[in-house]
C-alpha positions in Angstrom: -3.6 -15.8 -5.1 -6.1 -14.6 -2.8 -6.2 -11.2 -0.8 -7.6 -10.6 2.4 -8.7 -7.3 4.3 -10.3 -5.9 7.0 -13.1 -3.4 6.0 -15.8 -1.3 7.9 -19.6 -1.4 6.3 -23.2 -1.5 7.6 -21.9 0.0 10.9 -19.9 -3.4 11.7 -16.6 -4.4 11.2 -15.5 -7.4 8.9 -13.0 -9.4 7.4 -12.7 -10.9 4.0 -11.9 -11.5 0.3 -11.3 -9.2 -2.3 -11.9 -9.8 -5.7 -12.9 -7.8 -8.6 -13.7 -5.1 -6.5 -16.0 -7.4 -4.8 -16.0 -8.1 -0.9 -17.1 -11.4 0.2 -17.1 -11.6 4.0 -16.0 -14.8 6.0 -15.9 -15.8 9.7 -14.1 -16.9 12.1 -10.6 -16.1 13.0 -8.4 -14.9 9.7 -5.2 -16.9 11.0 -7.2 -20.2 12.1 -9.4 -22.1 9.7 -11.7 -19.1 8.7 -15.2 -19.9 6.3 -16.8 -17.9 3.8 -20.3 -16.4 4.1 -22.8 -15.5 1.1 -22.9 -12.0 2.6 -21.0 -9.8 0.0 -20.3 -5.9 -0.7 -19.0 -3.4 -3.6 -15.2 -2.0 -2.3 -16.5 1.2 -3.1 -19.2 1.0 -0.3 -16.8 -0.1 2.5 -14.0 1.6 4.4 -11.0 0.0 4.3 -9.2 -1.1 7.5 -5.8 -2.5 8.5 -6.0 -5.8 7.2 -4.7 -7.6 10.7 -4.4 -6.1 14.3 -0.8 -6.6 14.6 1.3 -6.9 18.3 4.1 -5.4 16.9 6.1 -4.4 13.9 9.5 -4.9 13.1 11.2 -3.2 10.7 14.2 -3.9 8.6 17.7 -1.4 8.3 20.4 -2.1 5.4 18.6 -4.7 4.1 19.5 -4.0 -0.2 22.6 -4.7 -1.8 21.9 -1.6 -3.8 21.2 0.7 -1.2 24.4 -0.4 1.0 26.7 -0.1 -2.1 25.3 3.2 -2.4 25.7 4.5 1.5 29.3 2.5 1.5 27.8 -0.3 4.1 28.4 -3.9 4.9 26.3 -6.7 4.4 25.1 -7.7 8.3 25.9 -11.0 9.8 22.1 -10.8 11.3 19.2 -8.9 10.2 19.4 -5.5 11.6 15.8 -4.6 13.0 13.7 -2.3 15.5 10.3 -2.0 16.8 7.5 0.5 15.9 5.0 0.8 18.6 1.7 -0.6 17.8 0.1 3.0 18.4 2.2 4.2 14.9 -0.3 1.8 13.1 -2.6 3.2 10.3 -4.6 1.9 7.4 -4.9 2.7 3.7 -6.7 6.3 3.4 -5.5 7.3 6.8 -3.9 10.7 6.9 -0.3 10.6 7.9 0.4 13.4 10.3 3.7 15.6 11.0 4.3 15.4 15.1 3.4 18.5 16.7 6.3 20.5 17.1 9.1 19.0 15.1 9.9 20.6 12.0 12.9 18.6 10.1 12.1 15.7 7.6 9.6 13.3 7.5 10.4 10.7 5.2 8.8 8.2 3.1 10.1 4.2 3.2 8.0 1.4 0.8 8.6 -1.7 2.1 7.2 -5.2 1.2 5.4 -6.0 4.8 5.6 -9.8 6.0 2.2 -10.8 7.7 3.0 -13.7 10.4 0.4 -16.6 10.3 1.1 -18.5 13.4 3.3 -18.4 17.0 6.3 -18.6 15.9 9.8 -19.1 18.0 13.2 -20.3 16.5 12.2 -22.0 13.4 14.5 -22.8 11.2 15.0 -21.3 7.3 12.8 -24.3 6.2 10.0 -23.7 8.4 9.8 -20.2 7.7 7.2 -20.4 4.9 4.9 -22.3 7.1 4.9 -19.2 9.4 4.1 -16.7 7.1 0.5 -16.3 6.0 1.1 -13.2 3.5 2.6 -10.4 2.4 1.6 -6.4 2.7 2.3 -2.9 1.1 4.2 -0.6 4.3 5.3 2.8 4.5 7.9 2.7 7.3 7.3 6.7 8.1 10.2 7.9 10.0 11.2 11.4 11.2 14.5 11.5 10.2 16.3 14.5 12.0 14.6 12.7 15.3 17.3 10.0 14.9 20.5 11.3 16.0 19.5 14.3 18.2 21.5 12.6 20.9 25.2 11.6 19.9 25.6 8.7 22.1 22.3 7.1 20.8 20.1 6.5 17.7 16.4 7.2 18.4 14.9 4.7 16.1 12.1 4.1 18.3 10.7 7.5 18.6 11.3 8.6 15.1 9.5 5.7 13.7 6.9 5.1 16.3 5.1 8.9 15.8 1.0 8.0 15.2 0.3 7.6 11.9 3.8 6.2 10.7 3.4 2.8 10.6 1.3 2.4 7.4 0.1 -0.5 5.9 -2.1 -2.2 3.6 -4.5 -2.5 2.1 -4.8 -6.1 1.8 -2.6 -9.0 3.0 -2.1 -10.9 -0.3 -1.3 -14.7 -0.2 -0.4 -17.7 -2.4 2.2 -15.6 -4.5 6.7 -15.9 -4.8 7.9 -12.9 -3.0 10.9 -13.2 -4.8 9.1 -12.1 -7.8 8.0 -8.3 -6.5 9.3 -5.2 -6.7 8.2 -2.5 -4.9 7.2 1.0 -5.6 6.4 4.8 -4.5 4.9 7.1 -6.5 5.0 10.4 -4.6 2.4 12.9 -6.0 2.6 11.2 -9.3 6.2 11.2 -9.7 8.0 7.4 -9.0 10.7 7.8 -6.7 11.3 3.9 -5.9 11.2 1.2 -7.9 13.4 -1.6 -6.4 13.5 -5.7 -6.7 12.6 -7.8 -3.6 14.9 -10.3 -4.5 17.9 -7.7 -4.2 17.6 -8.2 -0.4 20.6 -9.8 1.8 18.0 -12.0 3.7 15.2 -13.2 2.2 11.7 -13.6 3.8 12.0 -17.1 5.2 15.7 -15.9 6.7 14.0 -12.6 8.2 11.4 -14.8 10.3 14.2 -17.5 11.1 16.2 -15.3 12.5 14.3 -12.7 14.1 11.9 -15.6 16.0 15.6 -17.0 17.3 15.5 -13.8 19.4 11.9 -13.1 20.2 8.2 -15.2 19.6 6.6 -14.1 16.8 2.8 -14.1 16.6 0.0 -14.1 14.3 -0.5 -10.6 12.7 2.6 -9.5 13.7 4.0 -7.4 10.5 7.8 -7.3 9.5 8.9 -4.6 6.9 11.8 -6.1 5.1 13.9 -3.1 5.1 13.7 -0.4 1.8 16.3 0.6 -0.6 17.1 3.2 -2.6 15.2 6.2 -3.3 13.7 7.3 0.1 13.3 10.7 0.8 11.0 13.2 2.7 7.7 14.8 2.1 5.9 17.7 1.6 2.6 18.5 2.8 -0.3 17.5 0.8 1.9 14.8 -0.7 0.0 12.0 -1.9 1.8 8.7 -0.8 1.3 5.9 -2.9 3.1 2.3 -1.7 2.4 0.1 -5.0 3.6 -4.0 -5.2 2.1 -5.5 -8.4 0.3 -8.6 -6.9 -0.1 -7.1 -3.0 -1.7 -3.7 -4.5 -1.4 -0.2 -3.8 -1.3 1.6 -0.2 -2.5 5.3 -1.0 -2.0 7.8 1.9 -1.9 11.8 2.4 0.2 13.6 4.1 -0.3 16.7 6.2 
């Protein structure tokens, strides 16, 4: 298993490999045949950046056989999916900010975050891995009272495109069986998620099948496979902790 990250130090931006909370930084592009370097730094001396420059994310609804039992839905023929606008992006340690002037619920989401690896369009099920270069920790932030403010149509776009809502990080872990994770939140100490990845209707490999049957897919670009049960909003000074044993832990405030 090896994790990658982007990561600010000496006044320059890098990328590279984290490993006992050692940084070694490599060259080159991260998606295409990147080489190591001997230049290394302590994580504590770096800041820690997005760990890819996606085009776009695309996030997962109803996605959990738990969390559809629960909320009395159906299991979707196709993935069921929006876009968060690449300004919504932020990085582990970034402050996650309510929108000027709403007041109503902000709400938490930890998701397991597919990294894409390489242009991708209508591959099949079995080609799916190929496309994938790793996996992320993602808090799909949404203002929730944003959603239905108009009857004849669901805002998931602006509620889940506010800045600061589209969290992820803080590495991009590769070389592990998603099927394995679960994934966590831990709001202010106190777990209110704890959920199996392998409780989803469409797995991984089906998610970027399917969704590059309707649109191309490129490297960076970030899916969030949906969340499950135990979502809910915040409070101010929250601490908001995404955790997935293997990927690591995405640790944001709120205000």
């Amino acid at each position: 298993m090896t994790h990658w990250l982007r990561f600010e130090a000496a006044g320059a931006e890098h990328f590279g490999t984290l490993d006992n909370e050692i940084v070694t930084v490599w060259t080159g592009d991260l998606f295409a045949d990147p080489q190591p370097t001997s230049q290394q730094f302590a994580l504590a001396d770096v800041r820690v950046l997005m760990p890819c420059r996606p085009g776009k994310m695309i996030g997962l609804w109803n996605n959990f056989h738990e969390r559809a039992t629960k909320e009395g839905l159906h299991r979707p023929e196709h993935p069921l999916y929006f876009l968060k606008s690449s300004n919504c992006f932020a990085a582990h340690g970034d402050t996650i900010r309510r929108p000027a002037g709403y007041h109503g619920a902000v709400v938490f989401e930890a998701e397991l975050g597919i990294v894409i690896g390489r242009r991708s369009k209508a591959v099949s099920v079995a080609e799916a891995p190929a496309a994938i270069f790793g996996y992320t920790c993602v808090n799909d932030v949404t203002a929730r009272d944003v959603m239905r403010l108009d009857p004849a149509f669901v805002h998931w776009t602006r509620a889940k495109s506010f800045d600061t809502f589209g969290v992820f990080g803080p590495v991009i872990a590769t070389g592990l069986d998603p099927a394995s994770l679960r994934v966590g939140a831990v709001i202010s100490g106190e777990v209110r998620q704890d959920y199996p990845v392998s409780d989803m209707f469409f797995s991984p490999a089906e998610i970027v099948s399917r969704i590059s049957q309707d649109m191309t897919l490129e490297a960076g670009d970030v899916i969030a496979c949906g969340t499950s049960v135990g979502a809910g909003p915040l409070a101010a000074g929250d601490t908001v902790e995404v955790v997935i044993d293997g990927i690591g832990r995405l640790v944001n405030r709120y205000e």
